[in-house]
C-alpha positions in Angstrom: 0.0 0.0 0.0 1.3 3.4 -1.0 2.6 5.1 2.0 0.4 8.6 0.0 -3.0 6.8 1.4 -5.6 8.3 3.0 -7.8 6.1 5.5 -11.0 7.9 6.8 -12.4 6.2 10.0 -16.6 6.6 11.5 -16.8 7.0 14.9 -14.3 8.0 18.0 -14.7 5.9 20.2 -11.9 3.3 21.4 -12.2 1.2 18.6 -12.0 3.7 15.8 -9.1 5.6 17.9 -7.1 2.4 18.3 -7.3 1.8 14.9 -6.6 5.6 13.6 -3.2 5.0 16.5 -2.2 2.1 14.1 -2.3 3.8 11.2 -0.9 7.0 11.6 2.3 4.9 13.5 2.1 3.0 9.9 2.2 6.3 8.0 -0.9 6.7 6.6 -3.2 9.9 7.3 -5.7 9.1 9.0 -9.1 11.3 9.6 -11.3 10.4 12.4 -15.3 11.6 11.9 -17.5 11.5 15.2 -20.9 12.9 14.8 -20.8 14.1 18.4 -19.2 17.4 19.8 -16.1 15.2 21.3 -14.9 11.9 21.0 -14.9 8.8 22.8 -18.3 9.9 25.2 -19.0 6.2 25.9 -15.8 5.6 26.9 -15.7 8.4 29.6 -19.3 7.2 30.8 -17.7 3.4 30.9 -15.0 5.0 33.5 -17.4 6.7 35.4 -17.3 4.8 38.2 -13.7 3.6 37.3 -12.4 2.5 34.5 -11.9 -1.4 33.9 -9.6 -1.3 31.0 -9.6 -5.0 30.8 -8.7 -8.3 33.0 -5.7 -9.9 34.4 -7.0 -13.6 33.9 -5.0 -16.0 32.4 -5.6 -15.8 28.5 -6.8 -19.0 28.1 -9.6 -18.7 30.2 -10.2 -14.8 29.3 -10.6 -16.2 26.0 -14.1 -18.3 27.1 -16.0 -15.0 28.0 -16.8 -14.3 24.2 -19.6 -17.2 24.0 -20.4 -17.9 20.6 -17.9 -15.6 18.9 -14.5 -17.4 20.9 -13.9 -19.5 18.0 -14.0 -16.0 15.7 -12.4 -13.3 18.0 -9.7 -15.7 19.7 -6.8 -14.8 17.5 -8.1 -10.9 17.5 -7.0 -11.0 21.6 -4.2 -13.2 20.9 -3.2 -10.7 18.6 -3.8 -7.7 21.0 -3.9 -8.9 24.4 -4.6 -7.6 27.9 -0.9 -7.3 28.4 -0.6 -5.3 25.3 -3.6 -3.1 25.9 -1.7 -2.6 30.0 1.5 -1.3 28.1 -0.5 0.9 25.6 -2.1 2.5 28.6 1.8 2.5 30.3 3.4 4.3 26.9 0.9 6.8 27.2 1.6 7.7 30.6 -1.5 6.3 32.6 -0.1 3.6 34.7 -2.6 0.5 35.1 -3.0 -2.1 38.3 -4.9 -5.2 39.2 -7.8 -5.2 41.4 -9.0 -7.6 44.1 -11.3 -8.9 41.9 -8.7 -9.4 39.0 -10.0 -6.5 36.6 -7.5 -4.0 35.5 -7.7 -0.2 36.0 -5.8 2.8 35.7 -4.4 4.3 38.8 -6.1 7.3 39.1 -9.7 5.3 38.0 -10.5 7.9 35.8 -10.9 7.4 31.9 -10.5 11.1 31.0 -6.8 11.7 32.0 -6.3 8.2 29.6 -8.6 10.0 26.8 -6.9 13.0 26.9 -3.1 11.7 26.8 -4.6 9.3 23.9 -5.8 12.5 21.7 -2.4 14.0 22.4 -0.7 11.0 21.1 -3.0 11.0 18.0 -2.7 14.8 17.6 1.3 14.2 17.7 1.0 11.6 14.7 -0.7 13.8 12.6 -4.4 12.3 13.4 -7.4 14.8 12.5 -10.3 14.9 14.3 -13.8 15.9 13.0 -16.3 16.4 14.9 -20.1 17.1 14.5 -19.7 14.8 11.4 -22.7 12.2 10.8 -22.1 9.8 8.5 -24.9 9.1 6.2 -24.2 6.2 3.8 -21.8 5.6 0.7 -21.3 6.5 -3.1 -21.6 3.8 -5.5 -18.0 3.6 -5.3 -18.5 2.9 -1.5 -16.4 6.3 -0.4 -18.4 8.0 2.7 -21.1 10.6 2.6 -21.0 12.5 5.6 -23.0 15.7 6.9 -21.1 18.1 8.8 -21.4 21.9 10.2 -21.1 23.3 6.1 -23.4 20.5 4.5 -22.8 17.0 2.8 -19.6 16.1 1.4 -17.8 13.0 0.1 -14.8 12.0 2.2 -11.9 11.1 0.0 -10.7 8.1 1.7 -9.3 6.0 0.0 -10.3 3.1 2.6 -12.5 3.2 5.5 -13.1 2.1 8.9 -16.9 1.8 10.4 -16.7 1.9 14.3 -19.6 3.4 14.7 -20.4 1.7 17.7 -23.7 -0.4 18.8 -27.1 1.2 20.2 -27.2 0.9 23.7 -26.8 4.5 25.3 -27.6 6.3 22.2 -27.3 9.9 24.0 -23.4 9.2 23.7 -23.1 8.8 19.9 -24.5 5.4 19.0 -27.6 4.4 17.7 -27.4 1.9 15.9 -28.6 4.2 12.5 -25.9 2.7 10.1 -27.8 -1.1 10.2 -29.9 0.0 7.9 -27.7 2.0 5.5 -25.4 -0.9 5.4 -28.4 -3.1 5.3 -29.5 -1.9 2.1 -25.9 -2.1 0.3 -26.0 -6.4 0.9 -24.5 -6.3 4.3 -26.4 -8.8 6.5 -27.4 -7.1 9.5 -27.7 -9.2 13.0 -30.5 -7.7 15.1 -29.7 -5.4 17.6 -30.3 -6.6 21.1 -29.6 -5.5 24.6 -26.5 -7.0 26.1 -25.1 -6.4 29.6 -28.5 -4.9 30.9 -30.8 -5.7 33.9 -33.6 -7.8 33.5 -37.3 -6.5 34.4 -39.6 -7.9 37.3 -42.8 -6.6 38.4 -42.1 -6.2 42.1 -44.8 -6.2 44.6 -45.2 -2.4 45.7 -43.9 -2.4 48.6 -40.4 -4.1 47.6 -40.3 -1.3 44.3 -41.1 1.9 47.1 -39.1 0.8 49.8 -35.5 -1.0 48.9 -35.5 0.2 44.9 -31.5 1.2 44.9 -30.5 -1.1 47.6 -27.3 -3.5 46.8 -27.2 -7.2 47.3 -23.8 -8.4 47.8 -22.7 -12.1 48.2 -25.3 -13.7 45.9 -25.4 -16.3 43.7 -27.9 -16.2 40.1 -28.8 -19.5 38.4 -30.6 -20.1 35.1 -30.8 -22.7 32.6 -28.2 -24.5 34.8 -25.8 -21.9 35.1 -24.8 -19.9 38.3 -22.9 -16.9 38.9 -21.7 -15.2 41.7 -21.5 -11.6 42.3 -23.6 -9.1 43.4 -26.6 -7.0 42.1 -29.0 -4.0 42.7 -32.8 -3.9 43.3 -33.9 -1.1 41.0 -37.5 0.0 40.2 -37.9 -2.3 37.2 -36.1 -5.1 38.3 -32.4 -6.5 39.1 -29.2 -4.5 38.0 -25.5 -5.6 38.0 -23.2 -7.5 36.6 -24.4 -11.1 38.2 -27.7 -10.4 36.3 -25.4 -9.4 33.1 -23.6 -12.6 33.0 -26.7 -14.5 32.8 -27.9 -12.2 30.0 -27.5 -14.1 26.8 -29.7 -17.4 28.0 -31.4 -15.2 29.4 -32.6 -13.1 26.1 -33.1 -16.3 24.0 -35.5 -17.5 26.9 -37.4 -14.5 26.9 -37.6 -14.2 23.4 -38.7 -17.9 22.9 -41.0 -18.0 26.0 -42.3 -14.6 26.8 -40.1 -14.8 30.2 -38.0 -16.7 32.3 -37.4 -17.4 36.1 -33.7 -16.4 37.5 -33.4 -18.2 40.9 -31.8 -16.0 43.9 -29.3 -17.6 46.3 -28.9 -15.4 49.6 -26.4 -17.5 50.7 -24.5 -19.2 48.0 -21.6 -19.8 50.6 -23.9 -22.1 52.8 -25.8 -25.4 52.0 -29.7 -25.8 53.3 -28.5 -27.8 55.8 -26.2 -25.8 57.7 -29.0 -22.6 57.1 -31.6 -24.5 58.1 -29.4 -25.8 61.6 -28.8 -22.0 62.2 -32.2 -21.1 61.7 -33.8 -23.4 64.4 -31.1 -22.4 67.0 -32.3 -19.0 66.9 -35.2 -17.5 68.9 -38.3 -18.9 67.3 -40.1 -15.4 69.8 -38.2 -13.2 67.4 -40.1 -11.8 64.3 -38.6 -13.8 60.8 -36.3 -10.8 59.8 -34.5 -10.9 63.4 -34.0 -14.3 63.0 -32.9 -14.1 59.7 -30.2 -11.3 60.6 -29.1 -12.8 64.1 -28.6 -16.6 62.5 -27.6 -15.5 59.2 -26.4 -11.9 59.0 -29.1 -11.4 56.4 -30.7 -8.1 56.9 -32.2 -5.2 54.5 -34.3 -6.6 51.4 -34.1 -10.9 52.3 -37.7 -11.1 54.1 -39.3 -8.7 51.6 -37.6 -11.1 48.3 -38.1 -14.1 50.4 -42.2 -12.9 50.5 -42.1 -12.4 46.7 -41.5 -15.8 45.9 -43.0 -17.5 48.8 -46.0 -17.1 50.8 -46.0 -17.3 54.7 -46.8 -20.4 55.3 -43.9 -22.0 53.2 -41.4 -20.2 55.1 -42.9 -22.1 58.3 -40.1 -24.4 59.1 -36.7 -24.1 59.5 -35.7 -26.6 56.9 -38.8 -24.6 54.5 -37.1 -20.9 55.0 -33.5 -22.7 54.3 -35.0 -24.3 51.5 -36.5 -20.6 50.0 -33.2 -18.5 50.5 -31.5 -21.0 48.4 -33.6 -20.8 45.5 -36.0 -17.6 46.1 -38.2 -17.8 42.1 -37.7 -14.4 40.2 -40.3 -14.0 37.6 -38.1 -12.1 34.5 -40.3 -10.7 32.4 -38.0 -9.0 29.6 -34.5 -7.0 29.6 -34.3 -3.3 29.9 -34.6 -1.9 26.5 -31.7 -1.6 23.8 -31.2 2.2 25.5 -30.8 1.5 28.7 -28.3 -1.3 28.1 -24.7 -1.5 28.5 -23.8 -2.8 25.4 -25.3 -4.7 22.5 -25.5 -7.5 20.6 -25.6 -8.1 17.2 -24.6 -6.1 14.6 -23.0 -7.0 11.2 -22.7 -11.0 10.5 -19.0 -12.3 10.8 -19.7 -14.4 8.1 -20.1 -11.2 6.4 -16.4 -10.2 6.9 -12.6 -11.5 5.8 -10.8 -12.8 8.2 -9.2 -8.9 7.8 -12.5 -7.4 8.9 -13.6 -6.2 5.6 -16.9 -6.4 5.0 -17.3 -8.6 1.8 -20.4 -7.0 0.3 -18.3 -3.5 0.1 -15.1 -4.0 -0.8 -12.5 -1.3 0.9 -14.6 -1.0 3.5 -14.1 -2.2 7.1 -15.1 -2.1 10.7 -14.7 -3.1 14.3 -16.1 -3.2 17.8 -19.7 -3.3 18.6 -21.0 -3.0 15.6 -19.8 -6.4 14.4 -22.0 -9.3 15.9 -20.2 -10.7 19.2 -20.7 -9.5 22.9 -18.9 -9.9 26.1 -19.8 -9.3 30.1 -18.7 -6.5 31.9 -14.7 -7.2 33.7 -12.9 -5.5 30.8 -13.9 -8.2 28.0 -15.9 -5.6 26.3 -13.4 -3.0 25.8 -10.7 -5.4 25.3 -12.6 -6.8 22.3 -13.5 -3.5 21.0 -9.7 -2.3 21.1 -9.2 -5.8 19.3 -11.3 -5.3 17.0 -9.5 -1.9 16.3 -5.9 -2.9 15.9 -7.2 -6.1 13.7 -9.3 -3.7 11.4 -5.9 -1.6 11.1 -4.0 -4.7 10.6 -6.5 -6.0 8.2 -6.4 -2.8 5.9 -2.7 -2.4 6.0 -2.4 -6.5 4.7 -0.3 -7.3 8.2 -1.3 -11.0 8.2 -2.3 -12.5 11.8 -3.0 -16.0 13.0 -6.0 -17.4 11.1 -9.7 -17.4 12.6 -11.7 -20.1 12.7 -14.4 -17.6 11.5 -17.6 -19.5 11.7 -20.1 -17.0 11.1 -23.5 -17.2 12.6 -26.8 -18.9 11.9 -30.2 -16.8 11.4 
């Protein structure tokens, strides 16, 4: 490839920058388009409450979060790995460490000093960034249209990368308005679903007035034979956190086959029935059920209201019958919050729809990375790390820098 070439990329956000990184360090000149006032908006929000760059797992196992997609994005994270994306953070000057739970942050939490040394870096390698741009579809000769401040205009790339993100959050950038463009030029178009987002129940109304917003920490989740640890959030329309996220893939194929599911609670995952139930019947049977409940089993706050959802009185009568309910307390699901409200989302453009190089075969010079391609990935750093992935493999791709090979199986409609 000429080193003269000119590579315009759609969207800012960590995929898109990663990517422009690449190829300005490669040479080419690179012009980023974001159709919001700044970039990387999503990314900011994601660090919030600190940001978890990625995971400090072994890669094997890091590997398994991806679901469906392992076989496809394996040798993306191979390529780019937790490690690397840790000393990408360390040559920008943002130190990173490990958590107590294993996920990685930077030392000061925050994503914004990390955004802001990262747009220095791009400004220093000649990167442009455009702002205010939406991009609106392609010529016949698949160049990008975009809308900016002055009007429409032709961008003359001569390739380009889509990271134009997913739809969850679309206040931030993303809305998921580029399925249909691309939809109409032969690209097959997964539907876009929520993914990473709480699931809906229809509390009684005294559980949604009283204890909406209050944490419950040291559960366990269960369905369709799977449990998770972790901890979640009672909120007005249901459960939040990332316990109820990692269930959320069986989860969404339930509901949308069935109309709803049932996610079983476990107040005391580090206990059997037995040894609950022994506890129980040593305590003051005088005492009203919550005191026994917190004096046997340091379970106070929300337990007796969720163990009332799912039980009534009289089968929480016995010792052995109230150990038998906090084990496995019925949660009737009746849908996921909606593709807005979500953390991220799934589906998005068929990987049997791409080269292994990330170029989408229906359009040829055209490629694209993170969210908008078809795969997903829990909360814990998997996300971003695929998305910067995704980036550096799109760069890869375009510049003809040849990686391991992917199993690439596609998906099934």
């Amino acid at each position: 490839m000429p080193q003269t070439i000119t590579i315009t990329i759609i969207g800012g956000g960590p995929a898109g920058l990663i990517a422009a990184q690449r190829l300005a360090e490669a040479g080419r000149r690179v012009t980023v388009y974001d159709r919001m006032p700044t970039v990387g908006r999503k990314f900011l929000m994601a660090g919030r409450g600190g940001l978890n760059l990625t995971h400090s797992e072994p890669l094997d196992r890091f590997i398994t979060r991806y679901g469906p997609a392992q076989g496809w994005i394996e040798p993306l994270v191979r390529a780019f790995t937790p490690d690397d994306l840790q000393a990408w953070s360390h040559d920008l000057g943002v130190p990173t460490f490990v958590g107590s739970s294993g996920r990685v942050f930077p030392e000061s939490l925050k994503a914004s000093p990390l955004l802001r040394a990262w747009l220095g870096r791009l400004a220093q390698l000649g990167v442009e960034v455009r702002p205010r741009h939406d991009w609106i579809g392609l010529t016949d000769g698949n160049r990008p249209l975009l809308r900016g401040p002055k009007g429409e205009f032709e961008a003359g790339a001569d390739a380009t990368i889509l990271a134009l993100g997913g739809a969850s959050w679309p206040r931030l950038g993303g809305d998921g308005g580029w399925a249909p463009i691309l939809a109409t030029r032969g690209v097959r178009i997964a539907p876009l679903q929520p993914a990473n987002a709480g699931v809906e129940i229809a509390w009684s109304s005294h559980l949604r007035d009283r204890l909406a917003g209050t944490p419950l920490k040291r559960i366990a989740l269960t369905f369709a034979g799977r449990t998770v640890r972790g901890e979640a959030v009672i909120a007005v329309t249901g459960l939040e956190g990332g316990a109820v996220y990692a269930l959320g893939p069986g989860l969404r194929e339930a509901i949308a086959r069935d109309g709803g599911a049932v996610l079983t609670l476990d107040l005391r995952p580090d206990m059997n029935a037995a040894e609950i139930a022994d506890r129980l019947s040593h305590a003051g049977s005088s005492d009203s059920v919550p005191n026994r409940l917190r004096r046997a089993l340091s379970l106070t706050g929300p337990a007796y209201s969720l163990l009332r959802e799912g039980f009534a009185a009289d089968a929480l009568a016995t010792p052995e019958a109230m150990a038998a309910a906090i084990k496995a307390i019925p949660l009737r699901v009746t849908g996921l919050r909606p593709l807005a409200r979500a953390i991220s989302t799934a589906g998005g453009i068929r990987l049997d729809g791409l080269t292994p190089a990330l170029e989408l075969k229906a359009l040829p010079g055209i490629f694209a990375c993170g969210e908008m391609l078809d795969w997903e990935a829990p909360t814990g750093g998997y996300l971003l790390q695929g998305c910067f992935a995704t980036g550096v493999a799109a760069a890869a791709g375009l510049l003809g820098v040849s990686r391991p090979a992917s199993t690439h199986p596609g998906t099934t409609d």
